[in-house]
C-alpha positions in Angstrom: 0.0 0.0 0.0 2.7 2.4 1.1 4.8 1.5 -2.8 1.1 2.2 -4.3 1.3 6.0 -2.4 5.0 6.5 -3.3 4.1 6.0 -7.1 0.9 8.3 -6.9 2.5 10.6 -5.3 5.3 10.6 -7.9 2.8 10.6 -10.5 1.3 13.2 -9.6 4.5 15.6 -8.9 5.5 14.4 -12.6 2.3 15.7 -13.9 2.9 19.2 -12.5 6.4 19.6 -13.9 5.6 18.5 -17.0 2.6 21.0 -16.6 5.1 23.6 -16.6 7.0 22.8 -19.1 3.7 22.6 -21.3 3.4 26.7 -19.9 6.7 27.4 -21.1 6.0 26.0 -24.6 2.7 27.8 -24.7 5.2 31.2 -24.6 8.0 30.1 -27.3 4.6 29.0 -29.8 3.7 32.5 -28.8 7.0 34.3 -29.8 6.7 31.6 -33.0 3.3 33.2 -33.7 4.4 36.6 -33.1 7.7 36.3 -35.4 5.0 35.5 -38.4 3.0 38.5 -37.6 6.2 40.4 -37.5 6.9 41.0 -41.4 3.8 42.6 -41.8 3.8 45.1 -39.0 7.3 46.0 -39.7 6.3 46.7 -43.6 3.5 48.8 -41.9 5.4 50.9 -39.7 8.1 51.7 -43.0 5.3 52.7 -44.9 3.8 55.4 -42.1 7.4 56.5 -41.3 8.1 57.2 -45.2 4.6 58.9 -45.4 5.4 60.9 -42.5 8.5 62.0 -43.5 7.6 63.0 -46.9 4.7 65.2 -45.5 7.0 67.0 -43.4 9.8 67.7 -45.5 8.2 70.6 -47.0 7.0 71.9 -44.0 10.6 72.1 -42.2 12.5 73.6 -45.0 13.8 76.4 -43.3 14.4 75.0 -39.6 15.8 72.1 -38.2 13.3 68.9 -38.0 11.6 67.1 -34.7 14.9 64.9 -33.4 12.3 62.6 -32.0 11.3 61.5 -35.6 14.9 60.3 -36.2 15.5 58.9 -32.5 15.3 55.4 -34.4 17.0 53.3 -37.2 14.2 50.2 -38.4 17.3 48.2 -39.0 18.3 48.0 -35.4 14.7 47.3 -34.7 14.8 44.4 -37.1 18.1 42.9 -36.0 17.2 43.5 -32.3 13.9 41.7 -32.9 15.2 38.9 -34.7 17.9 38.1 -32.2 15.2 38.0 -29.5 13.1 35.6 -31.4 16.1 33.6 -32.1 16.6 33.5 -28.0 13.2 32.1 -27.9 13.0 29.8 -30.5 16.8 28.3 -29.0 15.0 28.5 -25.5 11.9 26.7 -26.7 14.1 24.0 -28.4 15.8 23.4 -24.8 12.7 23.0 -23.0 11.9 20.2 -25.4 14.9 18.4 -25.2 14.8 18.9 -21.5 10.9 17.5 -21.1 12.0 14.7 -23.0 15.0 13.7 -20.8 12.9 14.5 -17.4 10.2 11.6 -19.1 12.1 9.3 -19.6 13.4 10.4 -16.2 10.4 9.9 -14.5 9.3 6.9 -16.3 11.8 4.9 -15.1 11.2 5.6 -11.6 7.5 4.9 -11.9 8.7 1.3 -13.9 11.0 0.9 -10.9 14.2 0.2 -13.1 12.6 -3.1 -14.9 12.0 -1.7 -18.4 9.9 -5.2 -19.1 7.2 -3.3 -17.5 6.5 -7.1 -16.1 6.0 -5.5 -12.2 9.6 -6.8 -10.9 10.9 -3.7 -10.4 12.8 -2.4 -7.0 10.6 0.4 -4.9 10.3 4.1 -5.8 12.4 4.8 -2.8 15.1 2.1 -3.7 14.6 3.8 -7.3 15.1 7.6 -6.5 17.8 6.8 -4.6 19.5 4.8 -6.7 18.8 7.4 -9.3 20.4 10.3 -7.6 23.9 7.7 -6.6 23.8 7.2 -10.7 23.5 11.1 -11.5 26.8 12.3 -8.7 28.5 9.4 -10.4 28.4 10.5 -13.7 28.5 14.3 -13.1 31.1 14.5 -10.5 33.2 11.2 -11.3 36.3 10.5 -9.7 37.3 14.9 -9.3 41.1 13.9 -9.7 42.1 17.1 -9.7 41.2 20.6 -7.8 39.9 22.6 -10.6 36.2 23.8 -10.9 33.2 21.8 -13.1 32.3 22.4 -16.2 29.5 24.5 -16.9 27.4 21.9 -18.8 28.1 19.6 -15.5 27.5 21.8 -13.3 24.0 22.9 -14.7 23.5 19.4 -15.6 23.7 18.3 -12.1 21.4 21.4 -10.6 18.9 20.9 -13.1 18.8 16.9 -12.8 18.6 17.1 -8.9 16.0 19.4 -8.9 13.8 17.1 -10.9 14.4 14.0 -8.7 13.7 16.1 -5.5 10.6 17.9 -6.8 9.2 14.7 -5.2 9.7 16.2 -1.8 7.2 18.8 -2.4 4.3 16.2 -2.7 5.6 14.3 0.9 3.3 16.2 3.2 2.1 16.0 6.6 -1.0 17.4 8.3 -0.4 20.6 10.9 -3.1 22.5 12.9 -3.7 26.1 11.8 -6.4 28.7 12.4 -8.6 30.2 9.5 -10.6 33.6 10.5 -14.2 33.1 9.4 -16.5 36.1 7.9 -18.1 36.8 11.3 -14.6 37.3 12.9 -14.6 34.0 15.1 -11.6 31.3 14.4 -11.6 28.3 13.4 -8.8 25.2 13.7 -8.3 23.4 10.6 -5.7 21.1 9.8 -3.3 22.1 6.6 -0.3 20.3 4.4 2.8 21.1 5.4 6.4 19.3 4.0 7.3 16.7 6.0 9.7 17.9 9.1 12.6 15.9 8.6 12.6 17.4 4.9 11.4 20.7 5.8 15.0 20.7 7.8 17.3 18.9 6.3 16.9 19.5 2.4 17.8 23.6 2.9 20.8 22.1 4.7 22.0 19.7 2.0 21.6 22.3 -1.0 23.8 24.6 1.4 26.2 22.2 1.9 26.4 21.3 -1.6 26.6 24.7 -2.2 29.8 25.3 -0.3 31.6 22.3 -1.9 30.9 23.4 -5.8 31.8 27.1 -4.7 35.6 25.4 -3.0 36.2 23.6 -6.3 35.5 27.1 -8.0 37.9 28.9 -5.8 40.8 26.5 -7.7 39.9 28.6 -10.9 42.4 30.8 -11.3 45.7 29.6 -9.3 48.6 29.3 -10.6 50.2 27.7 -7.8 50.4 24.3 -8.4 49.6 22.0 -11.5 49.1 18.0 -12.7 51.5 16.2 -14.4 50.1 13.7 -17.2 49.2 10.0 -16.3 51.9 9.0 -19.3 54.8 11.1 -16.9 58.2 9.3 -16.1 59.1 9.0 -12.8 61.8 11.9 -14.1 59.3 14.1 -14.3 57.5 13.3 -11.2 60.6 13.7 -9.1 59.6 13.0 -5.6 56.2 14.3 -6.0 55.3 11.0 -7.6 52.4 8.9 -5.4 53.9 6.1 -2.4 50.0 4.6 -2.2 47.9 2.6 -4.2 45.9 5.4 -5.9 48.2 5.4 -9.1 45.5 6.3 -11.6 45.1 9.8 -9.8 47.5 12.5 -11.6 51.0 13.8 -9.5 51.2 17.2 -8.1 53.9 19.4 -8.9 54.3 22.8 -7.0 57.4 25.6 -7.5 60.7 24.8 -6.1 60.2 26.8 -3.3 57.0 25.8 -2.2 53.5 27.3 -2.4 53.3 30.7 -1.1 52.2 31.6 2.2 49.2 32.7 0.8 47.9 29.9 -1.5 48.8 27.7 1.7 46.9 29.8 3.9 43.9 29.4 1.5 44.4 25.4 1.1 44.0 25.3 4.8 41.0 27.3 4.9 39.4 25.4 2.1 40.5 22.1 3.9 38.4 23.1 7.2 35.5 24.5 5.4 35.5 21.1 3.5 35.9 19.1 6.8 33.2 21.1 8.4 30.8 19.8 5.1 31.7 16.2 5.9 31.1 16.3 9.7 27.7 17.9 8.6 26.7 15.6 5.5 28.3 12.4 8.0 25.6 13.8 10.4 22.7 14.1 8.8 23.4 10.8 7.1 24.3 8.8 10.4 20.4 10.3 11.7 18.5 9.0 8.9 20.2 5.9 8.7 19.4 5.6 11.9 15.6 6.1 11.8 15.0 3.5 9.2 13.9 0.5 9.9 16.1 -2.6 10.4 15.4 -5.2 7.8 13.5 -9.0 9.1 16.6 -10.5 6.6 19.1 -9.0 8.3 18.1 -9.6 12.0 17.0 -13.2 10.6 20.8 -13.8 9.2 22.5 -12.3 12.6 23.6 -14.8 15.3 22.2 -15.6 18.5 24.6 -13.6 21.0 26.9 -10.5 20.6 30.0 -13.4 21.4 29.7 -15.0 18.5 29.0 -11.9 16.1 31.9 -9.9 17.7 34.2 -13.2 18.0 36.1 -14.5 21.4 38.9 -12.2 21.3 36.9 -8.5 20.3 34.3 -9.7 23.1 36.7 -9.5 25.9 38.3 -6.9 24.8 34.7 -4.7 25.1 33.5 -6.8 28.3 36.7 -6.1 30.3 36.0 -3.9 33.6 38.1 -1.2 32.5 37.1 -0.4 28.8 39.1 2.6 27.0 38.1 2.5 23.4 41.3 4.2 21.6 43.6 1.4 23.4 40.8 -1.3 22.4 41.1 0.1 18.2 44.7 0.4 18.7 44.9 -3.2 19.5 43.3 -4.1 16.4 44.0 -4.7 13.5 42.7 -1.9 10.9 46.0 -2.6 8.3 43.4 -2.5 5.6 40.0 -1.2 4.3 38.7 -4.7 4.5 39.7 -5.2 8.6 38.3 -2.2 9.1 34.7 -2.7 7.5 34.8 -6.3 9.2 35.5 -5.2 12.6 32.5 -2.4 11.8 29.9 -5.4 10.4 30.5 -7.2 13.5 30.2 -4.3 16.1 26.4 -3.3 14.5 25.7 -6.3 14.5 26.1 -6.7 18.2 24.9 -3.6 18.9 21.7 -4.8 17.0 21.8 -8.0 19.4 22.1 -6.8 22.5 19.3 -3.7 21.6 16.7 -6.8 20.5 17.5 -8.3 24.2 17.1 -5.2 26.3 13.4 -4.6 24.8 12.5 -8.2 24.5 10.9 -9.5 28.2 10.4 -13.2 27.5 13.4 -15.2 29.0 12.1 -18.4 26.7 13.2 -16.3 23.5 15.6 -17.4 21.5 17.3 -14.2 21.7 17.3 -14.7 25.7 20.8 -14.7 27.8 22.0 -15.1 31.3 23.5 -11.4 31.0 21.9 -9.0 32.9 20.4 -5.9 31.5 22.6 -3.4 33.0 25.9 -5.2 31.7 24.4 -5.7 28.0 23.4 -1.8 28.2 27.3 -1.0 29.0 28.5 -3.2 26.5 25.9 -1.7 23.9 27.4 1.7 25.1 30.6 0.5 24.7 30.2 -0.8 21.0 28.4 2.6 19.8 31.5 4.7 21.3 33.8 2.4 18.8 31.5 2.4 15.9 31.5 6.4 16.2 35.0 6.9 16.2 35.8 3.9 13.1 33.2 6.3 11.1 35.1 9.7 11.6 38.4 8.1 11.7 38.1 6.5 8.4 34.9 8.3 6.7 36.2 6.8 3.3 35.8 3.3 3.9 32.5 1.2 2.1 29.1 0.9 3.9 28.2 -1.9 6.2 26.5 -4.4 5.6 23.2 -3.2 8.2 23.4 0.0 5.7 23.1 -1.4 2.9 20.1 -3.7 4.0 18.5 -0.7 5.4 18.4 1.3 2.1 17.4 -1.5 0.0 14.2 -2.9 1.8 13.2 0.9 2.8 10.6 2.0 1.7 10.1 6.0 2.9 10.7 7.9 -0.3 11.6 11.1 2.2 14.8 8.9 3.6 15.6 7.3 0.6 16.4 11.6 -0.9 17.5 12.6 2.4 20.2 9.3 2.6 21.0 9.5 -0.9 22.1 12.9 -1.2 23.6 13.4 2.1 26.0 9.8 1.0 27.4 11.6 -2.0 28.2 15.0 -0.5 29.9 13.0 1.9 31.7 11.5 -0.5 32.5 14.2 -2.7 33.8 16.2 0.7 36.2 13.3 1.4 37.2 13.4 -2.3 38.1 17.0 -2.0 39.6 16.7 1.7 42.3 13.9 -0.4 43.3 16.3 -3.0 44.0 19.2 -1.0 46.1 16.8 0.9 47.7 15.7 -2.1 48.7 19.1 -2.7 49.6 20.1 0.6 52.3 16.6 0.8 53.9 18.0 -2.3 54.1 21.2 -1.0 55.5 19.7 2.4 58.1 17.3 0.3 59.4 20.4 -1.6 60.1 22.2 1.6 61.7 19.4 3.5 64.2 18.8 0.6 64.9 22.5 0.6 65.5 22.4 4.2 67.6 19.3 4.0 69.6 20.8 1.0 70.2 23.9 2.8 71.7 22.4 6.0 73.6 19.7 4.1 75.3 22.8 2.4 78.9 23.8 4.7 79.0 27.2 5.9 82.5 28.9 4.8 82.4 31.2 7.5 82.3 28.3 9.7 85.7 26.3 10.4 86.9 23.1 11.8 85.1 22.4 14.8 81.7 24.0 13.2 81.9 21.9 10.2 82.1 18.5 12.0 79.4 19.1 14.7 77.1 20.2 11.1 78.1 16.8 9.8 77.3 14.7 13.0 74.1 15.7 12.9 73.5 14.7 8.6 74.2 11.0 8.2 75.1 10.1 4.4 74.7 6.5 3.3 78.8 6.0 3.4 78.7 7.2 6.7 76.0 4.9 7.5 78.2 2.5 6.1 80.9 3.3 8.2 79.2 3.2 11.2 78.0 -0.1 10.4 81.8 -1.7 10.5 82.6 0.6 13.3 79.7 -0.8 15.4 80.3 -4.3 14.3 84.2 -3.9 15.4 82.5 -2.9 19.0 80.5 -5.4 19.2 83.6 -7.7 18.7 85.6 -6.2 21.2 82.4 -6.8 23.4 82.7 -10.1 23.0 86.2 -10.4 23.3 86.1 -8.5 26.4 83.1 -11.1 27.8 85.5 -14.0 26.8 88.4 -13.0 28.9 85.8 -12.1 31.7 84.7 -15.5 31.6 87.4 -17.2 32.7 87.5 -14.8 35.5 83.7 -14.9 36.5 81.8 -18.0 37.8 79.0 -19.8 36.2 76.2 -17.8 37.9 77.9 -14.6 37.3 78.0 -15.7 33.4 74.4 -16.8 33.2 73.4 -12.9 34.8 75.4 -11.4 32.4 74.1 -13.2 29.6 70.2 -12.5 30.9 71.2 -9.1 31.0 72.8 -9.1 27.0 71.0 -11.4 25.3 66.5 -10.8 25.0 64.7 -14.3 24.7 61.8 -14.3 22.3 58.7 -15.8 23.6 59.0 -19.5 22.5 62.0 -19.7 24.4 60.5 -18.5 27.7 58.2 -21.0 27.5 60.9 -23.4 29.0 61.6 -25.8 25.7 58.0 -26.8 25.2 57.8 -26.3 21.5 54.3 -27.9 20.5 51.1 -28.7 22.4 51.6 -32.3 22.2 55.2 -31.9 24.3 53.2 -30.7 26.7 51.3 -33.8 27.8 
């Protein structure tokens, strides 16, 4: 009943803008009209301005004529008035094209993605949202570089979003209002009114998105830094070139000196207004996620207890009497994206757990355990304080599985805009967040070279004693080299020296010495027992 709703409703908001695109046509067949009409009227006007003239040329012989009757040339007229129709006639062409992308648009929605028409489509909410991941994807793309959008993306992607949110105006809920009758008295009615959760957080997201086009536009100009080709050599890159796994993403280069003081000062600015987006589209996104609905599949494939989701190990780490959660992720190991959206799957889904027990009453259910209520209510605390630091630590990483159950069985068209759109200005601040930094670590690599350069260079001012204190503190790989054989002719005299003060020292005195020098791994402190079955 609720998918029937969502597609009326949809319907409905489809028939309105088409409605106004029909207006706008009704103006540029106007203007068509008008152009015929023009010819004749133009002809017209000639004629009465030549009559005109001819009459008064013999009654202004001997003074100076009315300027007003030569204010205006028809020819500018004509070329004026033909460039406005041609306006029109461009604008009217538009509007078609336009209505005839926004149908097919819509029509896809309303078939739910299964062009068959058979009924085996995914939900309008599934479908708008889906709709709006496919748009950013193809507008906005990877943004390699910091540079502003094209204009035909950029108005692209307004124009498109618009159209797939106009569907917010028809999600409406009913508010008490008073209406002033004739006689004076008032009345309480009840009126439409937007939805609240879109009423507030829609104006937020446009702002947001907002800020993040008008950062990439700030880039337009500079002249500060500049990509290398993907085809550069590693010449060419110098030590600008990329350490990490991203090596489709163009290099960096910046002056030799560094960026200035003020293009750094404006990278920084632009890198917290940036992370200020992402807290705020992370926020907003987190909240609705939040309010939907947890899917019967997913609490169906979950296990019985929060042990065996979380596993042995990650249980008593969270179940210990003294629980700090920065020594509990620093124990872990979150070496790759994949560890860390594991450890995230399992801490939800422990958190879902031990939330089902705490409202469940019956002891009987199969969700029932011999932990009491106030324990699973400090371990569910626990889990959330984890699962909000691994999102802000590491915003980049995939979503979990809960959330990607949650926005494919929803079915609340309002949460499926408010999720979609606040995901992929989250990702888009992330993207822009890791190519500032790109910029600012070559700007950082120049300067440390420079800096390195300059104190590796010998002062002549400086003599003896100067000079070797400088080098002491710069270690070149031949002297690295030749402190290697220096140290390794210590460490012989070392032993030399414990040889001859063996024969001097008892056994007891040896095996101290020898505790003190020499570090025993763990499988030797384990007193010779080298495999489980040694041990019995």
């Amino acid at each position: 009943m609720q998918q029937i709703q969502s597609t009326i409703s949809t319907t409905l908001k489809m028939v309105g803008a088409v409605e106004k695109e029909q207006d706008s046509l009704k103006i540029g067949r106007f203007f068509k009209n008008f152009r015929a009409k023009v010819p004749k009227a133009v002809r017209r006007t000639k004629s009465m301005s030549g009559d005109k003239g001819g009459g008064e040329e013999g009654e202004d012989e001997g003074g100076a004529g009315d300027p007003s009757d030569h204010a205006g040339d028809p020819s500018d007229h004509d070329e004026a008035l033909e460039n406005f129709i041609a306006a029109c006639e461009a604008r009217e062409k538009q509007l078609l094209h336009d209505m005839e992308q926004m149908k097919e648009k819509f029509a896809k929605l309303l078939l739910g993605e299964d062009m068959s028409g058979g009924g085996k489509g995914v939900s309008s909410a599934l479908a708008l949202s889906n709709a709006i991941t496919n748009l950013a994807a193809s507008v906005f793309g990877e943004q390699s570089r910091l540079e502003p959008m094209t204009a035909e993306r950029k108005s692209r992607w307004r124009k498109e979003i618009d159209w797939l949110f106009s569907v917010s105006d028809c999600i409406v809920e009913f508010v008490p209002s008073q209406q002033k009758n004739k006689d004076g008295s008032n009345m309480e009615i009840m009126i439409t009114k937007q939805r609240a959760d879109l009423l507030m957080n829609i104006p937020a997201l446009r702002t947001l998105d907002a800020m993040l086009l008008a950062c990439l536009d700030s880039f337009k100009d500079q002249t500060e830094f500049y990509y290398l080709s993907k085809d550069a050599s590693n010449e060419e890159k110098g030590n600008a070139r990329r350490l990490d796994d991203k090596w489709w993403l163009p290099t960096v280069k910046v002056p030799e000196n560094g960026l200035s003081d003020a293009a750094r000062k404006n990278l920084q600015s632009q890198k917290e207004s940036v992370t200020q987006v992402l807290k705020l589209a992370m926020s907003i996104n987190a909240q609705v996620l939040s309010e939907m609905e947890i899917p019967e599949n997913y609490i169906e494939s979950l296990p019985k207890n929060g042990r065996a989701s979380l596993g042995e190990s990650i249980y008593r780490s969270i179940t210990v009497d003294f629980f700090d959660p920065n020594q509990f992720l620093s124990a872990m190991d979150l070496s790759s994206e994949h560890q860390i959206l594991d450890l995230k799957d399992r801490i939800e889904a422990s958190i879902v757990i031990w939330k089902r027990k705490m409202v469940q009453k019956d002891g009987k259910s199969a969700w029932g355990s011999a932990v009491s209520y106030e324990k699973r209510e400090l371990f569910e605390e626990r889990a959330e304080t984890v699962l909000h630091i691994i999102k802000h630590q590491y915003p980049g990483i995939p979503q979990s599985a809960l959330d990607i159950s949650k926005i494919q069985y929803n079915r609340d068209v309002g949460q499926a805009l408010l999720e979609s759109y606040s995901r992929i200005l989250e990702s888009l601040a992330f993207t822009i967040l890791s190519r500032i930094g790109d910029v600012l670590y070559a700007d950082s690599v120049v300067r440390n070279l420079n800096q390195s350069t300059t104190k590796s260079q010998p002062n002549s001012t400086n003599t003896g004693s100067g000079n070797e204190a400088e080098k002491g503190n710069l270690m070149t790989l031949s002297d690295l080299l030749t402190w290697s054989a220096e140290q390794l002719e210590i460490d012989e005299e070392v032993l030399d020296c414990k040889e001859e003060m063996s024969i001097e020292m008892d056994e007891k005195q040896m095996q101290n010495l020898n505790s003190v020098t020499v570090k025993k791994t763990y499988v030797e402190s384990l007193g010779g027992v080298g495999s489980p079955k040694e041990r019995h």
